[in-house]
C-alpha positions as CSV (number, residue, x, y, z in Angstrom):
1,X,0.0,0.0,0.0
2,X,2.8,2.5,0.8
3,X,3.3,3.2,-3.1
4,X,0.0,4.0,-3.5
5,X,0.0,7.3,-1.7
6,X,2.4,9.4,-1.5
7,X,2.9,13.2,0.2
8,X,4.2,15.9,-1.8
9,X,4.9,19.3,0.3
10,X,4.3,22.3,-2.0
11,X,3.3,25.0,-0.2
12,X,5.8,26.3,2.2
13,X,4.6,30.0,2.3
14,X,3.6,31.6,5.6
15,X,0.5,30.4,7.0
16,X,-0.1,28.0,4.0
17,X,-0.7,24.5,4.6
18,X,1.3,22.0,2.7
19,X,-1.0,20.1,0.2
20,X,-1.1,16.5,-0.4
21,X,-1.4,14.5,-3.5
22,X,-2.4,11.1,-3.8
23,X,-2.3,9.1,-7.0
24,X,-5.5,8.5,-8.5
25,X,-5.0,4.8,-8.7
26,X,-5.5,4.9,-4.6
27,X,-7.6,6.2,-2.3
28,X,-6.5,9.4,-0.7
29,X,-7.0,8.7,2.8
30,X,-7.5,11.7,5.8
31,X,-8.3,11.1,9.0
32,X,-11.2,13.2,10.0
33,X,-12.6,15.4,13.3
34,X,-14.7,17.9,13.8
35,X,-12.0,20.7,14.3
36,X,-11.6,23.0,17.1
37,X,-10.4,26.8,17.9
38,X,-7.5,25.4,20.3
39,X,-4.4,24.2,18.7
40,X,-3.6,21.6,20.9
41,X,-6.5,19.5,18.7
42,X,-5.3,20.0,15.8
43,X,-1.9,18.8,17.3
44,X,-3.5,16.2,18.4
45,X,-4.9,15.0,15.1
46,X,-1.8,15.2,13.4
47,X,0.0,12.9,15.6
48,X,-2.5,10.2,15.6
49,X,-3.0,10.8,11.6
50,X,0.8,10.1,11.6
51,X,0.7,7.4,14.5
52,X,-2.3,5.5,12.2
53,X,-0.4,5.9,8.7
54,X,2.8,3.9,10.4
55,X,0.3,1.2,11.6
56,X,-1.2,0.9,7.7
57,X,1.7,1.9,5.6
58,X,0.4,4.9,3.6
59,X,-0.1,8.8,4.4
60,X,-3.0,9.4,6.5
61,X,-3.8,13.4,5.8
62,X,-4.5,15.1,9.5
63,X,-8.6,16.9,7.7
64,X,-11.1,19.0,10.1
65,X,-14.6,19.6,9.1
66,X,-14.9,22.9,10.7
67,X,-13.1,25.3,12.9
68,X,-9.2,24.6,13.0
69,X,-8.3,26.7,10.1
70,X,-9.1,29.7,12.4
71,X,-6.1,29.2,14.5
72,X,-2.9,30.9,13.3
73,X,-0.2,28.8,11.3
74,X,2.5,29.9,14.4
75,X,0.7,28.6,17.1
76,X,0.6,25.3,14.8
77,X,4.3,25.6,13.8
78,X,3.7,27.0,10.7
79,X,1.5,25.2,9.0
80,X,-2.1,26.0,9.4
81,X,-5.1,23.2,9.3
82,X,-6.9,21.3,6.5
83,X,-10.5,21.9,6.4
84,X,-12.2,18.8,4.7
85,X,-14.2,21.0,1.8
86,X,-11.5,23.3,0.2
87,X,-9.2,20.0,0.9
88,X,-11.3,17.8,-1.1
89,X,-11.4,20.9,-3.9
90,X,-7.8,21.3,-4.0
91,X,-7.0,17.6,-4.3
92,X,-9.8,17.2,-6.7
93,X,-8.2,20.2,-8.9
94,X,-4.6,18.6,-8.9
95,X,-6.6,15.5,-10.3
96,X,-7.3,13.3,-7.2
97,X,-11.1,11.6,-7.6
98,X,-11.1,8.7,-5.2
99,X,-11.2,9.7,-1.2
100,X,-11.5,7.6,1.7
101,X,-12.1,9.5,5.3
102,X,-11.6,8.1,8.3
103,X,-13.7,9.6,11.3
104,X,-11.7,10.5,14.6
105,X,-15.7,10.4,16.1
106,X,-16.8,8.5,18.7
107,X,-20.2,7.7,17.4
108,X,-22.4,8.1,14.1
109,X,-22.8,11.9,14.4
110,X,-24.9,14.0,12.5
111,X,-21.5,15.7,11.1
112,X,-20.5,12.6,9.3
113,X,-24.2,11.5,8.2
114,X,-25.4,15.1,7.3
115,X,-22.8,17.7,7.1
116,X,-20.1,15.6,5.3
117,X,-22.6,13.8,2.6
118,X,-23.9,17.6,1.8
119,X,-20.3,19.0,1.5
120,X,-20.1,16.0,-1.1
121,X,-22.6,16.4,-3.0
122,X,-21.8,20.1,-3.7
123,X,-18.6,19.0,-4.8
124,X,-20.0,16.3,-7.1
125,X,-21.4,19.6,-9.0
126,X,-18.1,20.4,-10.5
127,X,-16.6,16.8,-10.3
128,X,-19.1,14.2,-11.4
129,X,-16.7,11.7,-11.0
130,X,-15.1,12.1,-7.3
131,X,-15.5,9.2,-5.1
132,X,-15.9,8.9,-1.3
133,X,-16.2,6.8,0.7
134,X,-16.8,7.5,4.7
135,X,-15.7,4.8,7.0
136,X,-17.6,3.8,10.3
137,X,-17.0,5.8,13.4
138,X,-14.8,4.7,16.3
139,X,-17.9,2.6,17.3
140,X,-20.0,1.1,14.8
141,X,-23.8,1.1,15.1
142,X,-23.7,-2.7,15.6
143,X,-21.5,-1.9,18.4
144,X,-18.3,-3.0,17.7
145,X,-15.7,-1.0,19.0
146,X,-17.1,0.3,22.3
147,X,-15.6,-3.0,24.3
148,X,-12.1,-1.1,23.1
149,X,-13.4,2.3,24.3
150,X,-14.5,0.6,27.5
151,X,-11.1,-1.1,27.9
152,X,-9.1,2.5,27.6
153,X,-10.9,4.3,29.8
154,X,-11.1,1.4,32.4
155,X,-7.1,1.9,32.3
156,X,-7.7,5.5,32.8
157,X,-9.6,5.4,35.6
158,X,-7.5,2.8,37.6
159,X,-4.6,5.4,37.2
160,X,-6.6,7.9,39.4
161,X,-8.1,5.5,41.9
162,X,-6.2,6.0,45.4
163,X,-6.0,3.3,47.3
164,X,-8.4,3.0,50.7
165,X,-10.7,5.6,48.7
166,X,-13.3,4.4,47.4
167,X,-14.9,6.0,44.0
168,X,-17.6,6.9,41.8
169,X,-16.8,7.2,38.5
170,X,-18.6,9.7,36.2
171,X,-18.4,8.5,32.6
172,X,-19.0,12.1,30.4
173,X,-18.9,12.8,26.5
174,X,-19.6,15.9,24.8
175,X,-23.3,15.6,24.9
176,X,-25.2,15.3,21.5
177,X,-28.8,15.8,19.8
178,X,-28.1,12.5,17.8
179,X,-29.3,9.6,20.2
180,X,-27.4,6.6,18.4
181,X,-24.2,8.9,19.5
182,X,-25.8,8.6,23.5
183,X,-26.5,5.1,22.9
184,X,-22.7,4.6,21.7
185,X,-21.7,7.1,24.9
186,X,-24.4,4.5,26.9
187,X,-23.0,1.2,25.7
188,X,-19.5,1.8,26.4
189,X,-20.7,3.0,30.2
190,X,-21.8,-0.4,30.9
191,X,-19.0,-2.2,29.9
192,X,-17.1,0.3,32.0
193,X,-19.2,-0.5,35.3
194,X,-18.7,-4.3,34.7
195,X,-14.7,-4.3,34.2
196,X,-14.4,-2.4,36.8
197,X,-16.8,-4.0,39.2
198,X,-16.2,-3.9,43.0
199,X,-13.2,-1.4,42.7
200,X,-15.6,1.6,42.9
201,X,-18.8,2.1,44.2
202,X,-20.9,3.6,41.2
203,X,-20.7,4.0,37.8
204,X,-22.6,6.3,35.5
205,X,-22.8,8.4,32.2
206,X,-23.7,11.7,31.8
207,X,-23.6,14.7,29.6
208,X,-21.2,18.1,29.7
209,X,-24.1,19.8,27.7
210,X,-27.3,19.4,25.6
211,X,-29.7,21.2,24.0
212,X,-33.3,22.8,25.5
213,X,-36.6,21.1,25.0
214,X,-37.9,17.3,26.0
215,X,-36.7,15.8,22.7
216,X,-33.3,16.4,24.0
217,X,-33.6,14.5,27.6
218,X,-32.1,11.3,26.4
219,X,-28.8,13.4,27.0
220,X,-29.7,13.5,30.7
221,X,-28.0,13.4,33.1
222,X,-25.8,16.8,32.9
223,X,-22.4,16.2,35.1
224,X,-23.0,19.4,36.9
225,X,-26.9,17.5,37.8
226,X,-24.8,14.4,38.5
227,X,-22.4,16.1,40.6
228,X,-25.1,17.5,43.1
229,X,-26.6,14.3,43.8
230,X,-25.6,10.9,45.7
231,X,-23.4,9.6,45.8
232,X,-21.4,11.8,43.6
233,X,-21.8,14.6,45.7
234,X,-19.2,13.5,48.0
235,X,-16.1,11.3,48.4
236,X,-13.1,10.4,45.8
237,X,-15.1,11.2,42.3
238,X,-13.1,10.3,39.0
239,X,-14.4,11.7,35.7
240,X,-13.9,9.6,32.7
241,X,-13.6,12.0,30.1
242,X,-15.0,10.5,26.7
243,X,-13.4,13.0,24.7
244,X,-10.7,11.9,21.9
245,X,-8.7,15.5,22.0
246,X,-8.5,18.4,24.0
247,X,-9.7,21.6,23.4
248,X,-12.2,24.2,24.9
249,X,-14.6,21.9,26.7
250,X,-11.8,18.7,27.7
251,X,-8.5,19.1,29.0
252,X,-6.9,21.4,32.2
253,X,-8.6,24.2,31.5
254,X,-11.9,23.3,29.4
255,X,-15.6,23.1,30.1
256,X,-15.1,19.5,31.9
257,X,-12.8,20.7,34.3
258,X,-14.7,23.9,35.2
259,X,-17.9,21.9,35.7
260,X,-15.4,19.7,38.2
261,X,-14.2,22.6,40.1
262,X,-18.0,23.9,40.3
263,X,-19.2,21.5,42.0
264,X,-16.2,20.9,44.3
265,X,-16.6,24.5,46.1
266,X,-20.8,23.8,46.4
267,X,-19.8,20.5,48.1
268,X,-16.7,20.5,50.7
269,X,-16.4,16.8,50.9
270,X,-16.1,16.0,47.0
271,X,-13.1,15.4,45.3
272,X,-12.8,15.3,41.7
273,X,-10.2,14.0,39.8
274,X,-10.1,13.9,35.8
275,X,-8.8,11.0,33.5
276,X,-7.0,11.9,30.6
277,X,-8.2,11.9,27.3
278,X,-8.7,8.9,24.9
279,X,-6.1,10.8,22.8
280,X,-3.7,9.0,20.5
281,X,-3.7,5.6,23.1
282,X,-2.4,2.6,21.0
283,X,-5.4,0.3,21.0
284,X,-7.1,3.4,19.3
285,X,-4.7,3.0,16.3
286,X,-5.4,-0.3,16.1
287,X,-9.0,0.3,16.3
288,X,-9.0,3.5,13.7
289,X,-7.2,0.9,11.0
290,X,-9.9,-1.6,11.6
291,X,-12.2,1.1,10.5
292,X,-9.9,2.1,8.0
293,X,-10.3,-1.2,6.5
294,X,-14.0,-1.0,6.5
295,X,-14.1,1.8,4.6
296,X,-13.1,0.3,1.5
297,X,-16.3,-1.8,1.8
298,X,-18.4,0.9,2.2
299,X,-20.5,2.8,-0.4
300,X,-19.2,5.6,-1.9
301,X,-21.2,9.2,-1.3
């Protein structure tokens, strides 16, 4: 496969991000999130785009769908971020057709069923012939993938628990208005509570955030709700963090950890301590070239 794809830097001006060619007798492959403001994401992306393209053997373009191209080239030494639609267009004008993206997304989210199938087809306009292909999220809707999910932040939270304390663990993602994302966000939670069993004293999932109205409530619980109520109102209290990168609402300063340090000065006896993110851990490379792999059987866009 290595021969099939190659990276070609061309654009070395200020601020400009290299671009990358791939033959057209291969897919192009780019590994895909949904982009933040923060540059650590983006960093973030790149090395597991580079850590998965070792594990296959071909170049694995770091792509965003939104967001990232907003932070300046220097904070992202020098080279600022792809976003997926004028990446497609500019590999598409220097004769690139066939595309496979890999989504750095936990779940079947309404960005890679909606947004990413529109962006497509606006393309298609102007290039009749382009092909894409979208390969499962980290956890397919049949469920395979969250036992390796489960597994990762099991280890996570086993490096926070202090012996002769014993915890509640709070297992939080984003929060989304697609349920099959809550149900992927749900599924993992369960396998969570039953690896780790009688080392803690609860386990449940919540929410950083949702949106108003009833049709969102499948979201529920919020972790500032959860926080405020027993038994994770008190004690040693470890937060999973479902979250793949940091940026504004995971990591030492984001939304997560705010919530956590919220609740900790309305309740003296509650302790909080974060996991660290899913990030770039190994059996996630494994599990992003499964998918990888899946995406070739998958129908193109």
């Amino acid at each position: 496969m290595t021969d099939d794809v190659r990276h070609i830097r061309v654009a070395a001006g200020r601020g400009m991000a290299p671009i990358r060619h791939c033959r057209m007798t291969a897919p192009c492959i780019a590994l895909l999130d949904n982009g933040s403001l923060r540059p650590a994401a983006t960093r973030n992306l790149r090395a597991v785009a580079t850590a998965l393209g070792k594990r296959v053997g071909v170049t694995v373009a770091p792509v965003s769908l939104l967001h990232s191209h907003k932070v300046p080239a220097g904070d992202l030494e020098g080279q600022s971020a792809a976003i997926l639609e004028p990446w497609l267009k500019r590999e598409a004008e220097a004769g690139t057709r066939d595309f496979l993206l890999v989504p750095f997304f936990l779940g079947p989210s309404r960005a890679l069923t909606d947004y990413v199938p529109e962006r497509v087809a606006k393309l298609k306009v102007h290039w009749p012939d382009l092909v894409v292909r979208v390969a499962p999220a980290l956890v397919r809707e049949d469920g395979a993938g969250a036992e390796v999910i489960a597994e990762v932040l099991e280890e996570r939270v086993r490096a926070r628990l202090d012996a002769g304390m014993a915890a509640a663990v709070a297992v939080v993602d984003h929060g989304s208005p697609e349920p099959k994302v809550t149900a992927v966000r749900n599924q993992v939670t369960e396998r969570v509570k039953t690896r780790l069993g009688s080392a803690v004293r609860a386990v449940a999932a919540c929410s950083m955030e949702r949106r108003e109205g009833a049709e969102y409530a499948f979201g529920d619980p919020l972790l500032t709700t959860l926080l405020d109520g027993e038994p994770f109102d008190r004690g040693h209290v470890i937060v999973a963090a479902m979250f793949l990168s940091p940026g504004r609402h995971a990591g030492p300063d984001g939304d997560v950890a705010t919530i956590c340090r919220a609740a900790e000065a309305r309740h003296p006896g509650l302790g909080v301590a974060m996991t660290d993110l899913l990030g770039g851990h190994p059996a996630l490379i494994e599990l992003l070239a499964e998918r990888l792999r899946d995406g070739g059987m998958t129908t193109p866009l």
